[in-house]
N, C-alpha and C positions, 0 to 999 in steps of 0.2 A: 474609718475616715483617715484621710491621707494627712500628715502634718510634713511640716520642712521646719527644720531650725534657721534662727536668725543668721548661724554663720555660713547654713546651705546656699540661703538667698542671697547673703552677700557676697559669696563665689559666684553666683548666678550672673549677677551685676556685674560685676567685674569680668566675667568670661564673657561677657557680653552673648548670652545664653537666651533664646528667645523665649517668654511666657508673658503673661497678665497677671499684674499684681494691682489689685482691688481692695479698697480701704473703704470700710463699714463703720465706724467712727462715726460720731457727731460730729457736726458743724463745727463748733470749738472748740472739738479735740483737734481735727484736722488744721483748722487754720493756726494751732498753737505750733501743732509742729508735724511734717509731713515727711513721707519717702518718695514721694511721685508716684502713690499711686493714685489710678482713678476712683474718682469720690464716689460712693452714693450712700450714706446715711441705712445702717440697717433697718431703721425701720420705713426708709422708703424702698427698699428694694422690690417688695414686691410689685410695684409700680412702676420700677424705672428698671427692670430687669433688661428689660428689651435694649437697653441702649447699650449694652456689651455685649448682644446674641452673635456677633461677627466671632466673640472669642469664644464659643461654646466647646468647640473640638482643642481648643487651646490649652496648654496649662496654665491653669488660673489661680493663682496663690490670694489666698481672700486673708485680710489681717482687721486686727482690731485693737482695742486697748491692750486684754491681757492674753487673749487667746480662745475665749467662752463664748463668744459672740461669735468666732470666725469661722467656727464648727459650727452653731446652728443655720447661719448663713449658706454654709457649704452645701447644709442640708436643702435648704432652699434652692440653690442654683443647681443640683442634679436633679430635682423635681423639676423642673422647666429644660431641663435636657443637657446642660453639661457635665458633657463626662471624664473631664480629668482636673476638679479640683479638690486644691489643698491649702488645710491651715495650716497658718503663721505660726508656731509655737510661741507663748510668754507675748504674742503680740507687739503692740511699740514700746512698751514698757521691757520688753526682755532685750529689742534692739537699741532703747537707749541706754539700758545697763550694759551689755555685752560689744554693742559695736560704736554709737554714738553718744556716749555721755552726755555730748554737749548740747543735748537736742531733750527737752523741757518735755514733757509727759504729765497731763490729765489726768 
């Protein structure tokens, strides 16, 4: 499985680098505190997969709380056919320690 550290992605951002960054998170983690990405709760993805299939050939960086979820996810999203994504390393908990402090973590 492919992973990116927090400080990859946030070169990424800043280079204004094009991919899809997908947040698997809960409801409450997400509205506690976010990175823009797009939501869908791990365990609806199997359901709502289809609503990102535009970004299948895309790279698609999947994150979650700690990083253990973003892998099994990833797992799922190459079962339904895409083919270049990768975890978050440490998740939002390693981007709030390393890049955002100030940003509250579930």
């Amino acid at each position: 499985m492919q992973t990116i550290t927090v400080h990859d992605l946030k070169q990424k951002q800043e280079n204004g680098e094009s991919f899809f960054l997908l947040d698997v998170r809960d409801y409450h983690e997400y509205l506690v505190s976010n990175i823009d990405g797009y939501h869908i709760p791990y365990e609806e993805l199997d359901k709502r997969w289809e609503e990102i299939s535009d970004h299948a050939e895309s790279e698609l960086i999947v994150m979650c709380r700690s990083g253990n979820t973003s892998i099994d996810a990833c797992k799922k999203l190459k079962e339904k056919g895409f083919n270049n994504v990768i975890s978050l390393q440490g998740g939002m908990m390693r981007w709030a320690k390393e890049i955002d402090p100030s940003l509250p973590v579930m």
